[in-house]
PQR file of N, CA, C, O and H, with PARSE charges and radii, in Angstrom:
ATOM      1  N   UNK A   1      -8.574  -7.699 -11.165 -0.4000 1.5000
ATOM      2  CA  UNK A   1      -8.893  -6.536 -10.365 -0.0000 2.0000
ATOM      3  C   UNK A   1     -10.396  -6.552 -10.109  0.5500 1.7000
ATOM      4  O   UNK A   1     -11.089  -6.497 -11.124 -0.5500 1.4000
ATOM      5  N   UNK A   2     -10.990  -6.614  -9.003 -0.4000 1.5000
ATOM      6  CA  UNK A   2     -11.897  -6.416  -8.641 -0.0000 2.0000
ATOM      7  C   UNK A   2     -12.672  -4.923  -8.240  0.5500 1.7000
ATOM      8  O   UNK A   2     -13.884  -4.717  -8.170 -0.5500 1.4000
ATOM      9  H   UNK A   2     -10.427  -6.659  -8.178  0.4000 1.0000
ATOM     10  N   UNK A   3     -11.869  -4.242  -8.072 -0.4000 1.5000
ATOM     11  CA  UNK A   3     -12.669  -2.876  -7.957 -0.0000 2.0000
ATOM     12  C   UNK A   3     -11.738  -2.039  -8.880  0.5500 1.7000
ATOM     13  O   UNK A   3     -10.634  -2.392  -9.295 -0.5500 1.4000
ATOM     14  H   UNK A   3     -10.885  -4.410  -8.129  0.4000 1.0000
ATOM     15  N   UNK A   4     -12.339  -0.943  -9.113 -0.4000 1.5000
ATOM     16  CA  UNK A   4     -11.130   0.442  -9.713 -0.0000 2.0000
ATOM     17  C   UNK A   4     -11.611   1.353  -8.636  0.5500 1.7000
ATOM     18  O   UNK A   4     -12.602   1.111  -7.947 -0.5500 1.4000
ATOM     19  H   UNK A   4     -13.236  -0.656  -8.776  0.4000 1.0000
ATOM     20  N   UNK A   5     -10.871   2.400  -8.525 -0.4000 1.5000
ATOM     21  CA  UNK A   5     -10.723   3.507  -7.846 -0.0000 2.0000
ATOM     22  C   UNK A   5      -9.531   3.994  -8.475  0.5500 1.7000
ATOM     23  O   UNK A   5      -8.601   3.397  -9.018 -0.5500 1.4000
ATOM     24  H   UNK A   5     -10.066   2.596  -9.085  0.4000 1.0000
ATOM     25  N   UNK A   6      -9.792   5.357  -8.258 -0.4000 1.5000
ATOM     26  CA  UNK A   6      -8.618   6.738  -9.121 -0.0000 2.0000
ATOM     27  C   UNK A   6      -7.869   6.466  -7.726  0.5500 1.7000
ATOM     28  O   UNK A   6      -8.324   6.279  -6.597 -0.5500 1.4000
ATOM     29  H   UNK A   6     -10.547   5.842  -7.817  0.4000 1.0000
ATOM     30  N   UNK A   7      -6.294   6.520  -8.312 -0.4000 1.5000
ATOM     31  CA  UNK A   7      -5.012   6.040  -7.600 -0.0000 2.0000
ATOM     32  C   UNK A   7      -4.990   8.005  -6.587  0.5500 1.7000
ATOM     33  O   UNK A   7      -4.253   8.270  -5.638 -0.5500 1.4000
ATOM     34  H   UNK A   7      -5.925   6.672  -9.228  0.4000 1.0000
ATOM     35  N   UNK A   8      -5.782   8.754  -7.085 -0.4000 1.5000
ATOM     36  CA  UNK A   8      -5.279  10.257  -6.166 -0.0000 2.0000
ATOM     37  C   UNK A   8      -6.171   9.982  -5.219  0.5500 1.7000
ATOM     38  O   UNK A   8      -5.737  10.146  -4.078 -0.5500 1.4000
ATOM     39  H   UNK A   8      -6.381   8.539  -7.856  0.4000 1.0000
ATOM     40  N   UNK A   9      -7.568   9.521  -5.330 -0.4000 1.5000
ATOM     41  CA  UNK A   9      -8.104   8.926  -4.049 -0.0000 2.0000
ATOM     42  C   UNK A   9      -7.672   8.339  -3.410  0.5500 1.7000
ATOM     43  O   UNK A   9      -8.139   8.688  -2.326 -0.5500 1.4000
ATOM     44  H   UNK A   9      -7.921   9.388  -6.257  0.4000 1.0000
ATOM     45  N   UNK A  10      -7.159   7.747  -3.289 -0.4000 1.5000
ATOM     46  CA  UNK A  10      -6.895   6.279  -2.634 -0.0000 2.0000
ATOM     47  C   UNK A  10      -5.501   7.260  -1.970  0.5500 1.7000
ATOM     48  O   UNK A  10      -5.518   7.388  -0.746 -0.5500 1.4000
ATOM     49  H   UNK A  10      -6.779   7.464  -4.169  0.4000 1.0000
ATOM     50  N   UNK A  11      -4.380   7.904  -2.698 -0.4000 1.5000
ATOM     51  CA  UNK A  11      -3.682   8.556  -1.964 -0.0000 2.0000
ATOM     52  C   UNK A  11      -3.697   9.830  -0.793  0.5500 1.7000
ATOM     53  O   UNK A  11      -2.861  10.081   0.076 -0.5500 1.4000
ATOM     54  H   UNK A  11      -4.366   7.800  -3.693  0.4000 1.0000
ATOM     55  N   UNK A  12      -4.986  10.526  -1.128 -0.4000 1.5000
ATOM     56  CA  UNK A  12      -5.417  11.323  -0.132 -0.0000 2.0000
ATOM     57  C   UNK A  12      -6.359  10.989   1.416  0.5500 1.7000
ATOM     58  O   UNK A  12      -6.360  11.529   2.523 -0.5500 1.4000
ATOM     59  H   UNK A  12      -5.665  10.323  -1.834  0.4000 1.0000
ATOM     60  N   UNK A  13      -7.312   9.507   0.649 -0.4000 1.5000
ATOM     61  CA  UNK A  13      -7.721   8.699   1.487 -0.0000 2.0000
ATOM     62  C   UNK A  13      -6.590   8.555   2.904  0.5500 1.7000
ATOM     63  O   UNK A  13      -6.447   9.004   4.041 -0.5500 1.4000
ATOM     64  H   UNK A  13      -7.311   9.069  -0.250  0.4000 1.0000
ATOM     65  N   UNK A  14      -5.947   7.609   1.940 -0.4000 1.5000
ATOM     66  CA  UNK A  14      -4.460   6.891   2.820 -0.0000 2.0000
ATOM     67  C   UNK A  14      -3.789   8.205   3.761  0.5500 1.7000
ATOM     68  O   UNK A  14      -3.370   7.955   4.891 -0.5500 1.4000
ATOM     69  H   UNK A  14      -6.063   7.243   1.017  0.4000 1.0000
ATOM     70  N   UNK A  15      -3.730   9.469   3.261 -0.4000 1.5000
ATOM     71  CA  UNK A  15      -3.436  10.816   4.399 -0.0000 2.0000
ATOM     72  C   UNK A  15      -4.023  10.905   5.045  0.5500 1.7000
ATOM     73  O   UNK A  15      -3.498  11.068   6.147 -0.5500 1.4000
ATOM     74  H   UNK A  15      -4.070   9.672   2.343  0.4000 1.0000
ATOM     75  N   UNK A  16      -5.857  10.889   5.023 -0.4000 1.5000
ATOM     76  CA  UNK A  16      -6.516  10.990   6.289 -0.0000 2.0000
ATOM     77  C   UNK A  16      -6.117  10.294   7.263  0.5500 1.7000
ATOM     78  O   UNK A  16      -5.993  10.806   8.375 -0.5500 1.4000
ATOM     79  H   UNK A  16      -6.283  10.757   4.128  0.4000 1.0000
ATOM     80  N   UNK A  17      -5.756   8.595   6.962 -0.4000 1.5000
ATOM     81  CA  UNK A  17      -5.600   7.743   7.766 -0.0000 2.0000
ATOM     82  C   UNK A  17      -4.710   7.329   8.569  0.5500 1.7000
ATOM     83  O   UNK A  17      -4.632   6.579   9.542 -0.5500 1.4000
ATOM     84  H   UNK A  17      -5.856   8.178   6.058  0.4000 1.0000
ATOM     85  N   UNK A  18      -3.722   8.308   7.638 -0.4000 1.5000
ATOM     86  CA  UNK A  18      -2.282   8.342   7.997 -0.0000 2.0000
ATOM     87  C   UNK A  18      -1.306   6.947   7.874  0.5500 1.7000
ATOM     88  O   UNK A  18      -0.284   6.717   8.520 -0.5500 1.4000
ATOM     89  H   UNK A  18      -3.785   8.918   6.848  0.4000 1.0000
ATOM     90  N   UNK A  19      -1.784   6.314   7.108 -0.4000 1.5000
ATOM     91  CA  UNK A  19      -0.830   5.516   6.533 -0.0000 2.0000
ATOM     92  C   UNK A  19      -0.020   5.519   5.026  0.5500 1.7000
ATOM     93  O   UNK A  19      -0.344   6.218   4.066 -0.5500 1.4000
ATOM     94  H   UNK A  19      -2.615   6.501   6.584  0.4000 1.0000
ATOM     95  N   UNK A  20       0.917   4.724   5.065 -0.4000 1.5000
ATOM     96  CA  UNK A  20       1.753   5.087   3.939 -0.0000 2.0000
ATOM     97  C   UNK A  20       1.480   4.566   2.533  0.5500 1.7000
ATOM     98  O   UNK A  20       0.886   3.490   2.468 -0.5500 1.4000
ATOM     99  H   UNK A  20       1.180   4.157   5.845  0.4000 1.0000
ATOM    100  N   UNK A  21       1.775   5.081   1.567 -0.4000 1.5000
ATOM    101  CA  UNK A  21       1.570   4.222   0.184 -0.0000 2.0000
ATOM    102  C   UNK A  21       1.733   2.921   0.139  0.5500 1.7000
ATOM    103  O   UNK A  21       0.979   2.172  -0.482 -0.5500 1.4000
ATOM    104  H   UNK A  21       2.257   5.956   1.619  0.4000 1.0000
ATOM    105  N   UNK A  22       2.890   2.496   0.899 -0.4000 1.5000
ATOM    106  CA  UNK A  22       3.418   0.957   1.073 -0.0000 2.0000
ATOM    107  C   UNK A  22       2.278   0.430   1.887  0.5500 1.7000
ATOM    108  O   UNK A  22       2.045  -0.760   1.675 -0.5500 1.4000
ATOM    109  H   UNK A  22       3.502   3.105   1.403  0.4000 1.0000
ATOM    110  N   UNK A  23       1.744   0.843   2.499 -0.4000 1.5000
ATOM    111  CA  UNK A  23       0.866   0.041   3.652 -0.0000 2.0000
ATOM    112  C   UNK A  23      -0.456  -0.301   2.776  0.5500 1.7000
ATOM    113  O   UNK A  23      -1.118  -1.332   2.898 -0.5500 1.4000
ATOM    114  H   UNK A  23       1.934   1.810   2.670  0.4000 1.0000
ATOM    115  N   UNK A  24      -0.794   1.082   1.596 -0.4000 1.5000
ATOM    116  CA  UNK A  24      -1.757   0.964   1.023 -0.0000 2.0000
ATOM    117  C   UNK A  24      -2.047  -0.192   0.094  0.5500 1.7000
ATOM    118  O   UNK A  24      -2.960  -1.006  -0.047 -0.5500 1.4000
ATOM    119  H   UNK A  24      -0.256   1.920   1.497  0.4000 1.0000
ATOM    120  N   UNK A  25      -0.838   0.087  -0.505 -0.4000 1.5000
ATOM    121  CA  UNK A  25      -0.524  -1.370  -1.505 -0.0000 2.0000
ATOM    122  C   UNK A  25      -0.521  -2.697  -1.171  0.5500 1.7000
ATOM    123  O   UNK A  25      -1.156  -3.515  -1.836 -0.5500 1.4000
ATOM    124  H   UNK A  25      -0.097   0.749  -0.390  0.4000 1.0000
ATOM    125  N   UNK A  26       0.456  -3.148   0.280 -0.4000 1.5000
ATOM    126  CA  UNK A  26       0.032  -4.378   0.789 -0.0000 2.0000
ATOM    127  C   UNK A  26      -1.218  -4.243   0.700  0.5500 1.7000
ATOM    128  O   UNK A  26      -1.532  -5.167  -0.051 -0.5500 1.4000
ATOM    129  H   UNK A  26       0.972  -2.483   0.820  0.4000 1.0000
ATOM    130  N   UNK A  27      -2.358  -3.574   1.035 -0.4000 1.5000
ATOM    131  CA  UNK A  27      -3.519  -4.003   1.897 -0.0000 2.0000
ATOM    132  C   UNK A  27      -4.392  -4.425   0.507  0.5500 1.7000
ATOM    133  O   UNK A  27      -5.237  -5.317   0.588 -0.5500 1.4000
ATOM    134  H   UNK A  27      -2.103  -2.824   1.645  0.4000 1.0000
ATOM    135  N   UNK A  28      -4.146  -3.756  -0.723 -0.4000 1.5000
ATOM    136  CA  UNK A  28      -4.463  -4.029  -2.002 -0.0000 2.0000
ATOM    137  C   UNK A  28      -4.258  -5.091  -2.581  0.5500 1.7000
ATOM    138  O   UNK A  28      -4.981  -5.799  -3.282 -0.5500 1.4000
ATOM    139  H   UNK A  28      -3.460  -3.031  -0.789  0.4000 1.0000
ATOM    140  N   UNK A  29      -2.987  -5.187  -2.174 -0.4000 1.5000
ATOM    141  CA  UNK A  29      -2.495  -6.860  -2.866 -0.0000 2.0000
ATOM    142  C   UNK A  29      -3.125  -8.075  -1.977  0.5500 1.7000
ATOM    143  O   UNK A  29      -3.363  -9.139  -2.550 -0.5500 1.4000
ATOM    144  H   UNK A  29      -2.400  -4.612  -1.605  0.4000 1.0000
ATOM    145  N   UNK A  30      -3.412  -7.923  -0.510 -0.4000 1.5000
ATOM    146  CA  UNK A  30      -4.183  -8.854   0.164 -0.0000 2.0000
ATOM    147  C   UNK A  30      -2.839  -9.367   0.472  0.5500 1.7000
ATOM    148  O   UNK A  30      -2.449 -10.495   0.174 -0.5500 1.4000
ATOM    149  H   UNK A  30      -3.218  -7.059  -0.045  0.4000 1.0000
ATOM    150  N   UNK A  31      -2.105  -8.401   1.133 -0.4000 1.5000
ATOM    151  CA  UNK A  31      -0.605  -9.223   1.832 -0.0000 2.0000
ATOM    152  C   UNK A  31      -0.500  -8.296   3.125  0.5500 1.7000
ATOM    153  O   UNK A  31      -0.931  -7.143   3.108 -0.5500 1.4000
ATOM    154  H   UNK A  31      -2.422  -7.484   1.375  0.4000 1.0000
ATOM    155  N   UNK A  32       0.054  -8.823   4.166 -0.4000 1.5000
ATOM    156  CA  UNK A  32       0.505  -7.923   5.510 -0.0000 2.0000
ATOM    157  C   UNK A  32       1.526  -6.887   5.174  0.5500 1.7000
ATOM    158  O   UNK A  32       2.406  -7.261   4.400 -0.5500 1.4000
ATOM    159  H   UNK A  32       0.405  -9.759   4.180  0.4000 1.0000
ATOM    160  N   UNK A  33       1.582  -5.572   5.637 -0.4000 1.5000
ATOM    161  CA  UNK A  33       2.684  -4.943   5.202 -0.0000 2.0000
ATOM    162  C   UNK A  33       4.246  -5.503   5.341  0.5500 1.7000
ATOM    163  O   UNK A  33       5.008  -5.297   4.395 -0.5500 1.4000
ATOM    164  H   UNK A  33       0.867  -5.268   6.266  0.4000 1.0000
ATOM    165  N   UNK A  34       4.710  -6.191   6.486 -0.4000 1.5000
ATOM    166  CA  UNK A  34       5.758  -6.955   6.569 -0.0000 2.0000
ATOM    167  C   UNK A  34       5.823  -8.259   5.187  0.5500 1.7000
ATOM    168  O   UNK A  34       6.874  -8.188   4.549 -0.5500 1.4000
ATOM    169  H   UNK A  34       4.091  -6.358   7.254  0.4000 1.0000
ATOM    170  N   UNK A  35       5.018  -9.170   4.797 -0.4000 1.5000
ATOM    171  CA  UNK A  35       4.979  -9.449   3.775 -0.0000 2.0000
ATOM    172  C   UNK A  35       5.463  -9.251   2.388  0.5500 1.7000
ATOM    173  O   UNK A  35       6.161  -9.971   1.674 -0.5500 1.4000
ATOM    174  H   UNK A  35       4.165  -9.228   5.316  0.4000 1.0000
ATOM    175  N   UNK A  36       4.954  -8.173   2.201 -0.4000 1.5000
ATOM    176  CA  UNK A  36       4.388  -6.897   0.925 -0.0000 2.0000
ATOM    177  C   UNK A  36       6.209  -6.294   0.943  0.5500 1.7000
ATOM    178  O   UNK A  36       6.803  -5.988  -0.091 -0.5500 1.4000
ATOM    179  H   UNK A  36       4.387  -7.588   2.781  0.4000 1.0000
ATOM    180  N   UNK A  37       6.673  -6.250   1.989 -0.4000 1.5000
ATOM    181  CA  UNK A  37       8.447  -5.705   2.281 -0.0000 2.0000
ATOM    182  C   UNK A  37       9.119  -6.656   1.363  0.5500 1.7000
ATOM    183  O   UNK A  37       9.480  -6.544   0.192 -0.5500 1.4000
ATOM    184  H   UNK A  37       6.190  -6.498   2.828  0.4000 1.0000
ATOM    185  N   UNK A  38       9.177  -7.481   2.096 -0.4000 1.5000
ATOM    186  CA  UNK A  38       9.892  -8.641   1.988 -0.0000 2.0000
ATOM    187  C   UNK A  38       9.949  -8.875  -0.096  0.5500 1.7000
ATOM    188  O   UNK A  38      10.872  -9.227  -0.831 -0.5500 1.4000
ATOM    189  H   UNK A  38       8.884  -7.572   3.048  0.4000 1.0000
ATOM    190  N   UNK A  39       8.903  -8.585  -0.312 -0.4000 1.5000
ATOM    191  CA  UNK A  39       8.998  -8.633  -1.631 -0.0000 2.0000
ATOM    192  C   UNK A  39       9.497  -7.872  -2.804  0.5500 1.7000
ATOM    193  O   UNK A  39       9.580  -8.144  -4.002 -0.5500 1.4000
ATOM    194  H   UNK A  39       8.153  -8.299   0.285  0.4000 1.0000
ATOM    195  N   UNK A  40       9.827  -6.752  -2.030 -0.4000 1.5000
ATOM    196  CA  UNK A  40      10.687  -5.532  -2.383 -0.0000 2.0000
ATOM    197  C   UNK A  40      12.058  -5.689  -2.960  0.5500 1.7000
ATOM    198  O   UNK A  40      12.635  -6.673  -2.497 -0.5500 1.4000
ATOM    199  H   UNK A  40       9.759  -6.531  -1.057  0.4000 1.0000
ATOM    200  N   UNK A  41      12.704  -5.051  -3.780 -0.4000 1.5000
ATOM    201  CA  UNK A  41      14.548  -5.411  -4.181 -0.0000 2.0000
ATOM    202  C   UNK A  41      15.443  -4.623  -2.903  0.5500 1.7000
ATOM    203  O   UNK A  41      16.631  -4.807  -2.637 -0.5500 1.4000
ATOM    204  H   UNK A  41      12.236  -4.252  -4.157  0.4000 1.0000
ATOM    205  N   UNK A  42      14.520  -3.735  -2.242 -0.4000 1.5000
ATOM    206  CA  UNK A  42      15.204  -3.409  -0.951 -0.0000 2.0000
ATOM    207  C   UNK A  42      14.262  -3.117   0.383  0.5500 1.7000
ATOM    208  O   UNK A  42      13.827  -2.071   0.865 -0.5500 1.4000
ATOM    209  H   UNK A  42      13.555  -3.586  -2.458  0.4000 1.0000
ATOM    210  N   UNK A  43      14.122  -4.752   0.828 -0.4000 1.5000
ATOM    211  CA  UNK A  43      13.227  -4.776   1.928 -0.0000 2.0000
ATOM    212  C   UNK A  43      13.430  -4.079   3.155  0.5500 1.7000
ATOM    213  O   UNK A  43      12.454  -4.003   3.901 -0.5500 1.4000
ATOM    214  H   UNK A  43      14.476  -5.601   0.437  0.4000 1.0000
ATOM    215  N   UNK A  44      14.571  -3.522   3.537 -0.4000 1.5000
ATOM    216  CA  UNK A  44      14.888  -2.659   4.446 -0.0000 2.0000
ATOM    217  C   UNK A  44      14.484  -1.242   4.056  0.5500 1.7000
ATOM    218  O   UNK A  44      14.844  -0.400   4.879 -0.5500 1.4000
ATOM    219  H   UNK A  44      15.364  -3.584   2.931  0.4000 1.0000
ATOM    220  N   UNK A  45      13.839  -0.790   3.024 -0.4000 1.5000
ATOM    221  CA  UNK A  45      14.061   0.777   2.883 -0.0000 2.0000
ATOM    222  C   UNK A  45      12.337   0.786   3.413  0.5500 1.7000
ATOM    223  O   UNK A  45      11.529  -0.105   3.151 -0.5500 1.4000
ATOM    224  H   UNK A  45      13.547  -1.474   2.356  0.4000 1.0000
ATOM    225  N   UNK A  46      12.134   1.696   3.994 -0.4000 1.5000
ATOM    226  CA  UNK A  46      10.806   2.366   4.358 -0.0000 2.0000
ATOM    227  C   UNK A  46      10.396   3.820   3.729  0.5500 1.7000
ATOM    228  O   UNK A  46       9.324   4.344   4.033 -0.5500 1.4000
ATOM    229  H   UNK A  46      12.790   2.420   4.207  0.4000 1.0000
TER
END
């Protein structure tokens, strides 16, 4: 891990921006959100 940040930041952040937790996390893991799916046990659920 290269940075920390408090996980309620990062979730209220992500509201301003209007993207989703999932989108947040790909972008964390350094994967595309389609990617970041795919790796899921149910890549169809949004």
């Amino acid at each position: 891990m290269r940075y920390r940040a408090n996980v309620f930041v990062i979730e209220k952040f992500a509201r301003l921006v209007r993207m989703t937790n999932l989108q947040v996390d790909a972008i964390m893991r350094g994967e595309s959100f389609e990617d970041a799916m795919q790796t899921r046990r149910v890549p169809d659920a949004r």
